[in-house]
PDB file with SEQRES, HELIX, SHEET and CRYST1 records, atoms N, CA, C and O in Angstrom:
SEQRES   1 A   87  UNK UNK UNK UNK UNK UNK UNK UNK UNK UNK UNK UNK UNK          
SEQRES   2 A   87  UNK UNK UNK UNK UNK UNK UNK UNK UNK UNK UNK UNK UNK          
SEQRES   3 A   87  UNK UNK UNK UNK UNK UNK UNK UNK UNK UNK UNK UNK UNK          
SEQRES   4 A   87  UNK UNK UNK UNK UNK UNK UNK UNK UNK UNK UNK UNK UNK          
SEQRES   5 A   87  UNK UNK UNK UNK UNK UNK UNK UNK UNK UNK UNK UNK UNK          
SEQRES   6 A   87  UNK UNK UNK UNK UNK UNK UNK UNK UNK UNK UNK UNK UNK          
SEQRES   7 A   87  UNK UNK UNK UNK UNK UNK UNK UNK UNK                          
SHEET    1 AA1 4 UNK A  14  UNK A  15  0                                        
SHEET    2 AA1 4 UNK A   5  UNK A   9 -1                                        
SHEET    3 AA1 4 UNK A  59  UNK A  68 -1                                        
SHEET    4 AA1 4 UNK A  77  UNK A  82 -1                                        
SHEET    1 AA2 2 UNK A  18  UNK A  29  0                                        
SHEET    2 AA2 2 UNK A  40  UNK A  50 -1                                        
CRYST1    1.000    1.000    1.000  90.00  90.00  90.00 P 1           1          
ATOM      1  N   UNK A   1      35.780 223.803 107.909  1.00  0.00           N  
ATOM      2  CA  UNK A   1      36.716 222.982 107.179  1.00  0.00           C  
ATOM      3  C   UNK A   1      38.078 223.658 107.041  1.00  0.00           C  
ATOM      4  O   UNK A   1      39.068 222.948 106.864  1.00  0.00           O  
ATOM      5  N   UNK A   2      38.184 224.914 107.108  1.00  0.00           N  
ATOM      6  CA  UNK A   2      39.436 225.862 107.004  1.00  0.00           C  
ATOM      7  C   UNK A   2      40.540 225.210 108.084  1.00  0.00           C  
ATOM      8  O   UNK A   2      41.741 225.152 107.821  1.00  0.00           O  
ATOM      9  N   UNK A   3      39.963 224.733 109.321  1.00  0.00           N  
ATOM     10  CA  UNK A   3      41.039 224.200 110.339  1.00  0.00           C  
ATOM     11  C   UNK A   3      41.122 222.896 109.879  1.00  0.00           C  
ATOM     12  O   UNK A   3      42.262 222.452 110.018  1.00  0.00           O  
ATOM     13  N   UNK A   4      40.440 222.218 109.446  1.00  0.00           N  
ATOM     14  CA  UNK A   4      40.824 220.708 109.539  1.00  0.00           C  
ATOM     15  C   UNK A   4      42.230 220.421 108.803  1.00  0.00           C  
ATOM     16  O   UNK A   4      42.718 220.978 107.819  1.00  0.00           O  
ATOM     17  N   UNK A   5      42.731 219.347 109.621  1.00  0.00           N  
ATOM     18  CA  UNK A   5      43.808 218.817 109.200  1.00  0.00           C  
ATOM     19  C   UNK A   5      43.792 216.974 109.033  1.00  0.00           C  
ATOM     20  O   UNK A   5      42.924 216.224 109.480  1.00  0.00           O  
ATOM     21  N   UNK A   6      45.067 216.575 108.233  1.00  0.00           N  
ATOM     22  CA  UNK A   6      44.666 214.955 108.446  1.00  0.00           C  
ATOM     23  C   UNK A   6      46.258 214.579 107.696  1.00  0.00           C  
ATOM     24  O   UNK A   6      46.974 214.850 106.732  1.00  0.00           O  
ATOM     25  N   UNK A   7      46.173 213.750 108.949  1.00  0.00           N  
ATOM     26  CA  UNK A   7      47.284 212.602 108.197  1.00  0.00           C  
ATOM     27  C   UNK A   7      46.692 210.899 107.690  1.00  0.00           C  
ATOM     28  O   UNK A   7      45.826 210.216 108.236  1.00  0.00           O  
ATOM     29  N   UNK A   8      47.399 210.633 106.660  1.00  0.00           N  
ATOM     30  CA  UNK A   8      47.042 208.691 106.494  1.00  0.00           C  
ATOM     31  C   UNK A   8      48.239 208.247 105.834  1.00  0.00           C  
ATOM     32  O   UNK A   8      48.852 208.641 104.841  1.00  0.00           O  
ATOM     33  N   UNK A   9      48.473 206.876 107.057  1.00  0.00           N  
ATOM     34  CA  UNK A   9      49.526 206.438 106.982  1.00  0.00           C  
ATOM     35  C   UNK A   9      49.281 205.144 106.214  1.00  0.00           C  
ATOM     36  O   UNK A   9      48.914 204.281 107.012  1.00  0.00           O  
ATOM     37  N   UNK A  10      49.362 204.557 104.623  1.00  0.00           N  
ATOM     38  CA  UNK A  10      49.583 203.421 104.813  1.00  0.00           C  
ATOM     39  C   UNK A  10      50.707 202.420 104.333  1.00  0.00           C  
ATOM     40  O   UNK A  10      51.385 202.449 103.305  1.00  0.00           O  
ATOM     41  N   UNK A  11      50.701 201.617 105.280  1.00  0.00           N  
ATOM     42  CA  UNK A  11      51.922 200.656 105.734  1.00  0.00           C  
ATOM     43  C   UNK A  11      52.985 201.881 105.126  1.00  0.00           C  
ATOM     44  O   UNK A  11      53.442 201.941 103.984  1.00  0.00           O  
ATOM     45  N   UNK A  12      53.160 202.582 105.970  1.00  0.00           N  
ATOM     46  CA  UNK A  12      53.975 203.565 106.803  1.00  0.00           C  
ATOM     47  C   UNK A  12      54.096 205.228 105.473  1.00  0.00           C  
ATOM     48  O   UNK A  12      54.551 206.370 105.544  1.00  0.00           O  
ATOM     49  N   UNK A  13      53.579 204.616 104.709  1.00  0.00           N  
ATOM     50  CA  UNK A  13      53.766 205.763 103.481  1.00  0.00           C  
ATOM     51  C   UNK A  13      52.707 206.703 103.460  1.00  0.00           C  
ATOM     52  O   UNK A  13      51.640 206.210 103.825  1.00  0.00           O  
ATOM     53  N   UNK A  14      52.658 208.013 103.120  1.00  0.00           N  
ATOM     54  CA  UNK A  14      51.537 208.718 103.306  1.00  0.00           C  
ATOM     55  C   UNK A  14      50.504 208.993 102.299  1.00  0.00           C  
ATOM     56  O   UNK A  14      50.879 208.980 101.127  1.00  0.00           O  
ATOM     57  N   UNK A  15      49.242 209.246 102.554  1.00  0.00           N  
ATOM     58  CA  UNK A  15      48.050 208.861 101.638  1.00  0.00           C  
ATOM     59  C   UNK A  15      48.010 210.423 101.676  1.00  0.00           C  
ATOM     60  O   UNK A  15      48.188 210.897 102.798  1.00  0.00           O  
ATOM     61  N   UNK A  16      47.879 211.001 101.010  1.00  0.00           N  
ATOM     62  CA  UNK A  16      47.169 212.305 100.631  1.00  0.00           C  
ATOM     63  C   UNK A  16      45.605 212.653 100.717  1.00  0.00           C  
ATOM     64  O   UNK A  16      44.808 212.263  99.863  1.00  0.00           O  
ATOM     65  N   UNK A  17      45.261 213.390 101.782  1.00  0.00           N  
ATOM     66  CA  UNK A  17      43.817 213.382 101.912  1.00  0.00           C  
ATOM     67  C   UNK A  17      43.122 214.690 100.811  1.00  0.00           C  
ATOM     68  O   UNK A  17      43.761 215.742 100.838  1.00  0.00           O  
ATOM     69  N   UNK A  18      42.265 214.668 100.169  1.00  0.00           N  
ATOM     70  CA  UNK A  18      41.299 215.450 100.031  1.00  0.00           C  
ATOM     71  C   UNK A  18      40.438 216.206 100.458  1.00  0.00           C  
ATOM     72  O   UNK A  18      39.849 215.673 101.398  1.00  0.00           O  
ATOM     73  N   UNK A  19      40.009 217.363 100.192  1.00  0.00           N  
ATOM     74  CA  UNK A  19      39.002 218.198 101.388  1.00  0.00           C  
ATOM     75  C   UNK A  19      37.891 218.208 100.427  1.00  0.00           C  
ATOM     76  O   UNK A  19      37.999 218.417  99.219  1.00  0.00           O  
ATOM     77  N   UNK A  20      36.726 217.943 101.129  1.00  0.00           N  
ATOM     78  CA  UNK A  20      35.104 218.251 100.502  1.00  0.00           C  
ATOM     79  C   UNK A  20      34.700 219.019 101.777  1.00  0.00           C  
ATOM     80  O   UNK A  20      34.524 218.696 102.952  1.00  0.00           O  
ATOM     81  N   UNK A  21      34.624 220.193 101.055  1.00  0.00           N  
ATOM     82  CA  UNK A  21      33.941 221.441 101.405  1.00  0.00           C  
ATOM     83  C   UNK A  21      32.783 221.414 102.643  1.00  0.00           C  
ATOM     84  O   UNK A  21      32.758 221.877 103.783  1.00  0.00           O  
ATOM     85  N   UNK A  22      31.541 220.383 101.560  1.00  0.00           N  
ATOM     86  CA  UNK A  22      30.232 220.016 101.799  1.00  0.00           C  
ATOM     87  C   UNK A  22      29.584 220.093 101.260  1.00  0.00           C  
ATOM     88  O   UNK A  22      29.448 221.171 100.681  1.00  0.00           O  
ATOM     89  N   UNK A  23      28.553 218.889 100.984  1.00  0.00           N  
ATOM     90  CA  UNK A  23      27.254 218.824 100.376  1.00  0.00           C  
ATOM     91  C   UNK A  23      26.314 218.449 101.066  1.00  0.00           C  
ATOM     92  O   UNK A  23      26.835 217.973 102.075  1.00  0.00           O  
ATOM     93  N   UNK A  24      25.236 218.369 101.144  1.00  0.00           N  
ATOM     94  CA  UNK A  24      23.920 218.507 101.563  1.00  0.00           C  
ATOM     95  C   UNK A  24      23.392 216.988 101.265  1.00  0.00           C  
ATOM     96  O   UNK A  24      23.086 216.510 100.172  1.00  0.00           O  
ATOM     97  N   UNK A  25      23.375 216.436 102.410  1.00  0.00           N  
ATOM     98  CA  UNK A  25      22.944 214.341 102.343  1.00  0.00           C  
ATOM     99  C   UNK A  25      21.752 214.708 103.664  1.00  0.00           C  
ATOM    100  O   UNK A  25      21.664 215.511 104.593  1.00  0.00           O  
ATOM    101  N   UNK A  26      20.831 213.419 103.000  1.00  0.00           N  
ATOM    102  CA  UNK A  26      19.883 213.497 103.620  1.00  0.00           C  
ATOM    103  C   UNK A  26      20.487 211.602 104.490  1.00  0.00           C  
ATOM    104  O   UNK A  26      21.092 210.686 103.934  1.00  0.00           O  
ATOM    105  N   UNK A  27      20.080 211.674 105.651  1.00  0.00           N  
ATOM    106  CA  UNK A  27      20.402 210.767 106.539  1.00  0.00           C  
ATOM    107  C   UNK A  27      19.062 210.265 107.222  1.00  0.00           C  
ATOM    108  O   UNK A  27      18.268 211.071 107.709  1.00  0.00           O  
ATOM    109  N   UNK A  28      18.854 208.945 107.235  1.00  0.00           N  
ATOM    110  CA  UNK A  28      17.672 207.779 107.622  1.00  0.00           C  
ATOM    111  C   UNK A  28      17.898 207.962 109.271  1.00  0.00           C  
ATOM    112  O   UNK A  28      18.243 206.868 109.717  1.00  0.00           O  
ATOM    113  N   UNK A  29      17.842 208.696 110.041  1.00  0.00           N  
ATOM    114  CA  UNK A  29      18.082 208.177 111.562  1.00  0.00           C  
ATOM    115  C   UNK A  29      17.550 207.032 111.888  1.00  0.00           C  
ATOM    116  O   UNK A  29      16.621 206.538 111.249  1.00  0.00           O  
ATOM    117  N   UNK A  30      18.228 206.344 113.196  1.00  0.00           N  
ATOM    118  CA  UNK A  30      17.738 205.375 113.650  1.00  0.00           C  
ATOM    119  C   UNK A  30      17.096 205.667 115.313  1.00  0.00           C  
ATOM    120  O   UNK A  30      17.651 206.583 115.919  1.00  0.00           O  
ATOM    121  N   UNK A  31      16.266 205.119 115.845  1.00  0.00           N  
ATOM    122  CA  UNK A  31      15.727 205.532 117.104  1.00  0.00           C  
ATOM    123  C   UNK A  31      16.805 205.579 118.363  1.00  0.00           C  
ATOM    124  O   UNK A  31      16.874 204.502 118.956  1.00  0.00           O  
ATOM    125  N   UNK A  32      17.377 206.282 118.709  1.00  0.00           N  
ATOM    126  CA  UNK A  32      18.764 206.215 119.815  1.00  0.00           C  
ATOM    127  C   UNK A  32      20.239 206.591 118.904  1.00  0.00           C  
ATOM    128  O   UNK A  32      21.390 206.471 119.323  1.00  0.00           O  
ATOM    129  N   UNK A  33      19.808 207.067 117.564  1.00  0.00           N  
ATOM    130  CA  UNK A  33      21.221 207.181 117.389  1.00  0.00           C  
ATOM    131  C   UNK A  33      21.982 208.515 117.882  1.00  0.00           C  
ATOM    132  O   UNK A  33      21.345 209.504 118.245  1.00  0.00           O  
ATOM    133  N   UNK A  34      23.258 208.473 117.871  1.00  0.00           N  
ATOM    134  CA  UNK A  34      24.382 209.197 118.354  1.00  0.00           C  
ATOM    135  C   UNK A  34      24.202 210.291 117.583  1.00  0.00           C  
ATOM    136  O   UNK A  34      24.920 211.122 118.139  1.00  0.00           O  
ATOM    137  N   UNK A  35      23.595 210.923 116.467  1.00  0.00           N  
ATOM    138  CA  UNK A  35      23.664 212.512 116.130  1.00  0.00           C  
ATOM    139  C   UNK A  35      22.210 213.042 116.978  1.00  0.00           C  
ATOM    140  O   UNK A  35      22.123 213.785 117.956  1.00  0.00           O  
ATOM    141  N   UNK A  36      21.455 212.554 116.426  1.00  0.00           N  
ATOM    142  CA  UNK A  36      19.904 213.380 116.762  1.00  0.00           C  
ATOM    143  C   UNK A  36      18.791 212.698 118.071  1.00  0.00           C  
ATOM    144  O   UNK A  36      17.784 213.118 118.641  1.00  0.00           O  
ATOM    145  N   UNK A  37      19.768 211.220 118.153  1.00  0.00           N  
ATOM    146  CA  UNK A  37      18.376 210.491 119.420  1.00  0.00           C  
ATOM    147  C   UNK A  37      17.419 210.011 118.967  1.00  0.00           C  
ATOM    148  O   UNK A  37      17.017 208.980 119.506  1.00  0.00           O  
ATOM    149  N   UNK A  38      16.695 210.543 117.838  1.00  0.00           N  
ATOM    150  CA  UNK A  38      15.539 210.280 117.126  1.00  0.00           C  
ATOM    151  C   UNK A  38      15.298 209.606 116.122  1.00  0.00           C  
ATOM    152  O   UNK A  38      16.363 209.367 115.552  1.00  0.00           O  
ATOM    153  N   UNK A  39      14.192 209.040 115.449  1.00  0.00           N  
ATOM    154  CA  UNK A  39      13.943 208.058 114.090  1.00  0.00           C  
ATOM    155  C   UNK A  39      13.652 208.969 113.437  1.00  0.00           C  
ATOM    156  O   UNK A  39      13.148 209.991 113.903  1.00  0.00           O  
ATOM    157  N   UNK A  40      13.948 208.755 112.041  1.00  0.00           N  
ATOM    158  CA  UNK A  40      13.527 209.953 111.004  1.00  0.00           C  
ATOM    159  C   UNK A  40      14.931 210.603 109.900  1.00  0.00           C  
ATOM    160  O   UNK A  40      16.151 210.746 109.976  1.00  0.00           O  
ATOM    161  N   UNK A  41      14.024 210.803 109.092  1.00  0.00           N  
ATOM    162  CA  UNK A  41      14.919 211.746 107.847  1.00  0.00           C  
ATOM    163  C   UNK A  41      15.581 213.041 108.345  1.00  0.00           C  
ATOM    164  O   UNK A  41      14.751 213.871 108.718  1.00  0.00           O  
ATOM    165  N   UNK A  42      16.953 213.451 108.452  1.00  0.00           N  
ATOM    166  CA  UNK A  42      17.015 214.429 108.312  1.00  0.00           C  
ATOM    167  C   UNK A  42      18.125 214.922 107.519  1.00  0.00           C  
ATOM    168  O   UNK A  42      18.908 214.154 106.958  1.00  0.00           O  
ATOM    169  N   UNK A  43      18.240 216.582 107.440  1.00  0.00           N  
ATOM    170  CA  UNK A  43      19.679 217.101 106.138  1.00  0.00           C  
ATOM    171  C   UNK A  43      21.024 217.416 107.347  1.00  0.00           C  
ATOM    172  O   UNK A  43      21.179 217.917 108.461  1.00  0.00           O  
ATOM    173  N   UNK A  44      21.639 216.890 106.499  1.00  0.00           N  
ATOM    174  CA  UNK A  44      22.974 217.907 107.352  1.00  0.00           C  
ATOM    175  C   UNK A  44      23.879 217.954 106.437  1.00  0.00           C  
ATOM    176  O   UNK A  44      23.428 217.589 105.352  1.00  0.00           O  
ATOM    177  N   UNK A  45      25.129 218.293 106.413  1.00  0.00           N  
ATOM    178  CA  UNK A  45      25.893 218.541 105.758  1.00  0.00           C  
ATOM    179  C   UNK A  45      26.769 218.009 105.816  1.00  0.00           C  
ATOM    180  O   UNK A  45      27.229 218.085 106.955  1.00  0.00           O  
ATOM    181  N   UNK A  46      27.742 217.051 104.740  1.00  0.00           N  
ATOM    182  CA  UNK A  46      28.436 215.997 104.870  1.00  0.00           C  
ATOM    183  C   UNK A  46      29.754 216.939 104.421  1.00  0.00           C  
ATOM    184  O   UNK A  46      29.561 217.835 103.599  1.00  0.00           O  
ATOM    185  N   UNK A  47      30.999 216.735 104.934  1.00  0.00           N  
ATOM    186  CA  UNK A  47      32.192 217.673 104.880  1.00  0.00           C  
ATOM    187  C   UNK A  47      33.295 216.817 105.194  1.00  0.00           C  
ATOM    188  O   UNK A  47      32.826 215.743 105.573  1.00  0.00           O  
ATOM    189  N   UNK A  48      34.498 216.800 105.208  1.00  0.00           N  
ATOM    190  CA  UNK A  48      35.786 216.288 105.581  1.00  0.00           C  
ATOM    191  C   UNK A  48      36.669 216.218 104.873  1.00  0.00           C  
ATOM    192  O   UNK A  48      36.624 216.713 103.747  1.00  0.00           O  
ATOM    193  N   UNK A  49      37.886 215.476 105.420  1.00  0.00           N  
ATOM    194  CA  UNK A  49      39.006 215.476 104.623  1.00  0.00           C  
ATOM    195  C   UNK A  49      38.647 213.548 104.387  1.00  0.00           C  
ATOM    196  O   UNK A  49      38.036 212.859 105.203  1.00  0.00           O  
ATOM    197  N   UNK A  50      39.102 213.173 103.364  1.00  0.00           N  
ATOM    198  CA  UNK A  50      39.291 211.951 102.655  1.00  0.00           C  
ATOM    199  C   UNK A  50      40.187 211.150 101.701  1.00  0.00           C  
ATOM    200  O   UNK A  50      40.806 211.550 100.715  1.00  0.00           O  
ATOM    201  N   UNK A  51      40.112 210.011 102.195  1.00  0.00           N  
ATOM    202  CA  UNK A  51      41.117 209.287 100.990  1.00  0.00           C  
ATOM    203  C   UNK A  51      40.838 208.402 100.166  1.00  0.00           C  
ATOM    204  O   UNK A  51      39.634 208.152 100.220  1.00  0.00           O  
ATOM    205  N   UNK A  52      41.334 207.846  99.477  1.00  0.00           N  
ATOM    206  CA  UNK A  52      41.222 206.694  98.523  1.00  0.00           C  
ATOM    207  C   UNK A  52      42.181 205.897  98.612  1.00  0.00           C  
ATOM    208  O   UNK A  52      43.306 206.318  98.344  1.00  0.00           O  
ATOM    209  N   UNK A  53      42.028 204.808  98.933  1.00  0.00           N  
ATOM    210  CA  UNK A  53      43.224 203.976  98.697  1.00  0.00           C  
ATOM    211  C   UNK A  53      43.567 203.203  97.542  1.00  0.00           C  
ATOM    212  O   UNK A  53      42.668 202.805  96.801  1.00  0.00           O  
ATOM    213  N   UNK A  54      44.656 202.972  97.328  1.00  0.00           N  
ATOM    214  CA  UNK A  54      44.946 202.050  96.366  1.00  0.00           C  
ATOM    215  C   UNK A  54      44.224 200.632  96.431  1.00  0.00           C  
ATOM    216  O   UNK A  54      43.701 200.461  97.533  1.00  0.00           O  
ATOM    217  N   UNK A  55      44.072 199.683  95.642  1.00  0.00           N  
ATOM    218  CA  UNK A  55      44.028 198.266  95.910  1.00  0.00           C  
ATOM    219  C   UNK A  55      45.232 197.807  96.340  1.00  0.00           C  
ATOM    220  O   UNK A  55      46.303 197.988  95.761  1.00  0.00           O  
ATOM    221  N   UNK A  56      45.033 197.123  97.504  1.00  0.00           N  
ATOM    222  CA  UNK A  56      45.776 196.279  98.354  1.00  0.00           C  
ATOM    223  C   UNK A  56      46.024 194.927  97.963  1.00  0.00           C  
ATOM    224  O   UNK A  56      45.011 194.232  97.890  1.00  0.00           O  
ATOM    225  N   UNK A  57      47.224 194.320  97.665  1.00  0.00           N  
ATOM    226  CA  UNK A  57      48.130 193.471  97.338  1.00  0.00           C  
ATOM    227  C   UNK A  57      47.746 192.546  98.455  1.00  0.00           C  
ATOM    228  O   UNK A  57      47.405 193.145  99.475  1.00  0.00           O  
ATOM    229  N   UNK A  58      47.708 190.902  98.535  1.00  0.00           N  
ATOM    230  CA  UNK A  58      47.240 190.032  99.365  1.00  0.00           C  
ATOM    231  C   UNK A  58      48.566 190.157 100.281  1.00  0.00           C  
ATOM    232  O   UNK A  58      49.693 190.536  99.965  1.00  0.00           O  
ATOM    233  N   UNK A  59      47.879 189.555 101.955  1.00  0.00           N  
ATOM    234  CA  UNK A  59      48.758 189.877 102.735  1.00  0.00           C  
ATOM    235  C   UNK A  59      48.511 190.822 103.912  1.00  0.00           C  
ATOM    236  O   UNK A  59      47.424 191.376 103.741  1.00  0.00           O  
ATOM    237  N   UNK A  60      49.175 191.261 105.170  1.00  0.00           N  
ATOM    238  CA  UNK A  60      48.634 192.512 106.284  1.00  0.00           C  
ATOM    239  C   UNK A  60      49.433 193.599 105.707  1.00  0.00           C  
ATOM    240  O   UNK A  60      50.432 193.589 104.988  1.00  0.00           O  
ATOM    241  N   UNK A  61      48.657 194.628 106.266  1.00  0.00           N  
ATOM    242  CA  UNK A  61      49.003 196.210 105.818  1.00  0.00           C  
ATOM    243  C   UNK A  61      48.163 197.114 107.705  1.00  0.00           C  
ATOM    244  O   UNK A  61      47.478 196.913 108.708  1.00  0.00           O  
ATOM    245  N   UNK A  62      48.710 197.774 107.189  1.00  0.00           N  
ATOM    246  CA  UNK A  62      48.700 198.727 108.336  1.00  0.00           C  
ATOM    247  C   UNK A  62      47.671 200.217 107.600  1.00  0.00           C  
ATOM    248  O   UNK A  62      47.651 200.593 106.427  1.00  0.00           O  
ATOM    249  N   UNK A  63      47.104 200.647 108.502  1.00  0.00           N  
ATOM    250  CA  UNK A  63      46.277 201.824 107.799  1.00  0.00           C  
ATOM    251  C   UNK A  63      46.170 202.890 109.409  1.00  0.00           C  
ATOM    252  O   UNK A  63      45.571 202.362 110.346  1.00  0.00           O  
ATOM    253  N   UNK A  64      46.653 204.071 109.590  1.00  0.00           N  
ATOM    254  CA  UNK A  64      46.951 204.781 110.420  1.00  0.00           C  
ATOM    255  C   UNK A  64      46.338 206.207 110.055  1.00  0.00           C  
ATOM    256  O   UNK A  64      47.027 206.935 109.341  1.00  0.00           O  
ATOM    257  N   UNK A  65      45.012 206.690 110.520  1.00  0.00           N  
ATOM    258  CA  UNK A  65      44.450 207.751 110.567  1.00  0.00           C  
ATOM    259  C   UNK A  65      44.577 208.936 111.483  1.00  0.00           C  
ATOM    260  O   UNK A  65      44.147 208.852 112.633  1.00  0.00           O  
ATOM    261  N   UNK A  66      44.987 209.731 111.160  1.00  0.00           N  
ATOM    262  CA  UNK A  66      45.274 211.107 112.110  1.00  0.00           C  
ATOM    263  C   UNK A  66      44.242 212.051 111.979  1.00  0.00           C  
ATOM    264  O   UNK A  66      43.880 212.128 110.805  1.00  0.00           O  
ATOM    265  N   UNK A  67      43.463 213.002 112.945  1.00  0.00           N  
ATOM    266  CA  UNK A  67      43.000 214.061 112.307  1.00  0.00           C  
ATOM    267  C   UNK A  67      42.213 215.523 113.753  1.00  0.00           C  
ATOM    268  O   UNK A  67      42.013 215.452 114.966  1.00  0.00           O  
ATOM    269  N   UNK A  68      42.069 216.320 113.009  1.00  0.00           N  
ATOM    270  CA  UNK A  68      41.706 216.965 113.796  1.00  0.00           C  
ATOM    271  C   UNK A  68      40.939 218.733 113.367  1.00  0.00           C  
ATOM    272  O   UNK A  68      41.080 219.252 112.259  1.00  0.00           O  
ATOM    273  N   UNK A  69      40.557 219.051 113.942  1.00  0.00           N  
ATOM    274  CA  UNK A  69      39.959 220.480 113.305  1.00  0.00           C  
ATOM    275  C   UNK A  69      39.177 221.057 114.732  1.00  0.00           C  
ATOM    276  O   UNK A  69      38.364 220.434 115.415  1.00  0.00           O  
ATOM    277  N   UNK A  70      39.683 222.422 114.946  1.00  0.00           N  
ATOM    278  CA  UNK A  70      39.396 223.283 116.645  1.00  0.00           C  
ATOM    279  C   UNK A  70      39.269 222.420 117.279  1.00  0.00           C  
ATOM    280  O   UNK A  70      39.898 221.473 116.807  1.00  0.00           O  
ATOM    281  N   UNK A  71      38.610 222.102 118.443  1.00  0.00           N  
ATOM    282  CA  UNK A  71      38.757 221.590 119.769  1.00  0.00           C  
ATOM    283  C   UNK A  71      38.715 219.677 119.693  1.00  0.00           C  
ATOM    284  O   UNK A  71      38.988 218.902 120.610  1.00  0.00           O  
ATOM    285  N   UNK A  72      38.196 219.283 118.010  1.00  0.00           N  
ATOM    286  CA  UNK A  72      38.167 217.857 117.816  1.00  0.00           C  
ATOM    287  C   UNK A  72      38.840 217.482 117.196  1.00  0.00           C  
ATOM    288  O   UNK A  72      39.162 218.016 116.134  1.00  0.00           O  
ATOM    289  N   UNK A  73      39.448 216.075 117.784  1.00  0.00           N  
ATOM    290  CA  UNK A  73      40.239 215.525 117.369  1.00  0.00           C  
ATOM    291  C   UNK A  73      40.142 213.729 117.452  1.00  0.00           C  
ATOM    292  O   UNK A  73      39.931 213.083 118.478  1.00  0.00           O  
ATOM    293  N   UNK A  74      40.386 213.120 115.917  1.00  0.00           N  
ATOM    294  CA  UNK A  74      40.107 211.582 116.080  1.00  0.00           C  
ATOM    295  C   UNK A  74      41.727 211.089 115.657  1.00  0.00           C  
ATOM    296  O   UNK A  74      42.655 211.684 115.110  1.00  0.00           O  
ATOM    297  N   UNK A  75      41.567 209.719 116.192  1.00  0.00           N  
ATOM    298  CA  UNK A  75      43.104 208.815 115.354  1.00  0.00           C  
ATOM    299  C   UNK A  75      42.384 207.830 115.709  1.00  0.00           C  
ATOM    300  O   UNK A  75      41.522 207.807 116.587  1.00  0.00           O  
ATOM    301  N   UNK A  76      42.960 206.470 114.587  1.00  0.00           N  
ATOM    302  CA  UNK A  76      42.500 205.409 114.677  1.00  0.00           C  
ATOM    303  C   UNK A  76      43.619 204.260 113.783  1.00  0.00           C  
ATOM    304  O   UNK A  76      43.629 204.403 112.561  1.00  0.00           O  
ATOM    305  N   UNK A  77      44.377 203.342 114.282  1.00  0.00           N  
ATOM    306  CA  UNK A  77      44.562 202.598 113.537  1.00  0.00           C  
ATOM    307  C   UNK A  77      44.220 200.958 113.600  1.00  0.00           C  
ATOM    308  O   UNK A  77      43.950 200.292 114.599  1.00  0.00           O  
ATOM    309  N   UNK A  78      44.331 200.484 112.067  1.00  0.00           N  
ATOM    310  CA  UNK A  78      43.778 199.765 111.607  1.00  0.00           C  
ATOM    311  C   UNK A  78      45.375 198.300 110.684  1.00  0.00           C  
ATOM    312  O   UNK A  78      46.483 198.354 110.150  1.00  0.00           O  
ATOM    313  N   UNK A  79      44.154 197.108 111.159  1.00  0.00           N  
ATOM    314  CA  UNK A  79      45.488 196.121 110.643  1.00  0.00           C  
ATOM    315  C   UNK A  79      44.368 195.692 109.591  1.00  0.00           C  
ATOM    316  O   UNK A  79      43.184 195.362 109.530  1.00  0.00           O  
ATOM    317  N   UNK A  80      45.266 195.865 108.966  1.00  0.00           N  
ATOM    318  CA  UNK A  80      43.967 194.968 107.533  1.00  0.00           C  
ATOM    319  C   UNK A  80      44.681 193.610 107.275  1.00  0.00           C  
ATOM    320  O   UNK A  80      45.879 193.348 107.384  1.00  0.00           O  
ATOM    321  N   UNK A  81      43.608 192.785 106.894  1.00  0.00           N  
ATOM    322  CA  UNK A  81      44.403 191.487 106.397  1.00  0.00           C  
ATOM    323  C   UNK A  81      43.512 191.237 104.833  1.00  0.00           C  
ATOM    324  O   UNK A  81      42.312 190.966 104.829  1.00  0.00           O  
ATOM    325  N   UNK A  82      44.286 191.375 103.637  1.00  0.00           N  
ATOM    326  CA  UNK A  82      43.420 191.259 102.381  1.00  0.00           C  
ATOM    327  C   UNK A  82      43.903 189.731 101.975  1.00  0.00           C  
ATOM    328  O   UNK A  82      44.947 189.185 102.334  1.00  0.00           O  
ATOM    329  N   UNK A  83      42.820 189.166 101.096  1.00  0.00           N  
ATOM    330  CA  UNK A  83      43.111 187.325 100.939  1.00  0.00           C  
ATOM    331  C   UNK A  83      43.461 187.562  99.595  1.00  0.00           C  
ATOM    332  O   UNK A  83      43.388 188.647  99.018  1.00  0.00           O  
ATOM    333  N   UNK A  84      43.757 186.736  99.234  1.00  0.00           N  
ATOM    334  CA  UNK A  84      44.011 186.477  98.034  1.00  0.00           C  
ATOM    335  C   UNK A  84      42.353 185.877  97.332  1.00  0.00           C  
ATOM    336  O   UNK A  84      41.540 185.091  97.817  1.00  0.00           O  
ATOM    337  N   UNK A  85      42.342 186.498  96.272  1.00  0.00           N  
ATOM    338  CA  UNK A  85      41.123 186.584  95.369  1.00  0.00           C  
ATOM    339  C   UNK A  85      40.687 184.768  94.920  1.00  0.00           C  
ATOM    340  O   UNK A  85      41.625 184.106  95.363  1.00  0.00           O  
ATOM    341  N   UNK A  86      39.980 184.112  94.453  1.00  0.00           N  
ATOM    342  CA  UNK A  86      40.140 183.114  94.439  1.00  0.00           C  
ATOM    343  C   UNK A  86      38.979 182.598  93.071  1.00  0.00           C  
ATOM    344  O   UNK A  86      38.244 181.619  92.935  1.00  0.00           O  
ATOM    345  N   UNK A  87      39.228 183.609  92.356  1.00  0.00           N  
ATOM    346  CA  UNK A  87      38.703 183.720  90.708  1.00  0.00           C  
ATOM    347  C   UNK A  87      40.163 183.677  89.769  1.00  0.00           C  
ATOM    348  O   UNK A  87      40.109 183.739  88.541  1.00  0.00           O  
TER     349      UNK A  87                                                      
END                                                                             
């Protein structure tokens, strides 16, 4: 976690990420999934940088993820469209 880094952009302003260290989550595998291949319980250690967003005002917004730590690296962005509530 010492290397990780992260940007979040939303609708163009920056989100401040958080770092969790890690804690210890137990995970349901599914038969073929992408960590282990296998069905079954297992522990690993849940870690990253994170955000929270505000509540989003009705209308599109933009949400722009940066990130990276030694040789990995993700980005992803995102168009959100939130409705208007209807209570």
């Amino acid at each position: 976690m010492s290397s990780a880094q992260g940007t979040v952009l939303l609708d163009g302003k920056a989100v401040e990420p958080e770092t969790y260290e890690g804690d210890s989550i137990t995970v349901q595998g599914a038969q073929g999934n992408p960590v282990t291949g296998e069905e079954g319980r297992f522990t690993a250690t849940g870690c990253g940088l994170w955000v929270q967003l505000p509540s989003l005002a009705s209308g599109t917004h933009s949400l722009k993820i940066r990130g990276r730590s030694g040789d990995f690296s993700t980005g992803v962005d995102y168009a959100l469209t939130v409705a208007a509530s209807s209570s």
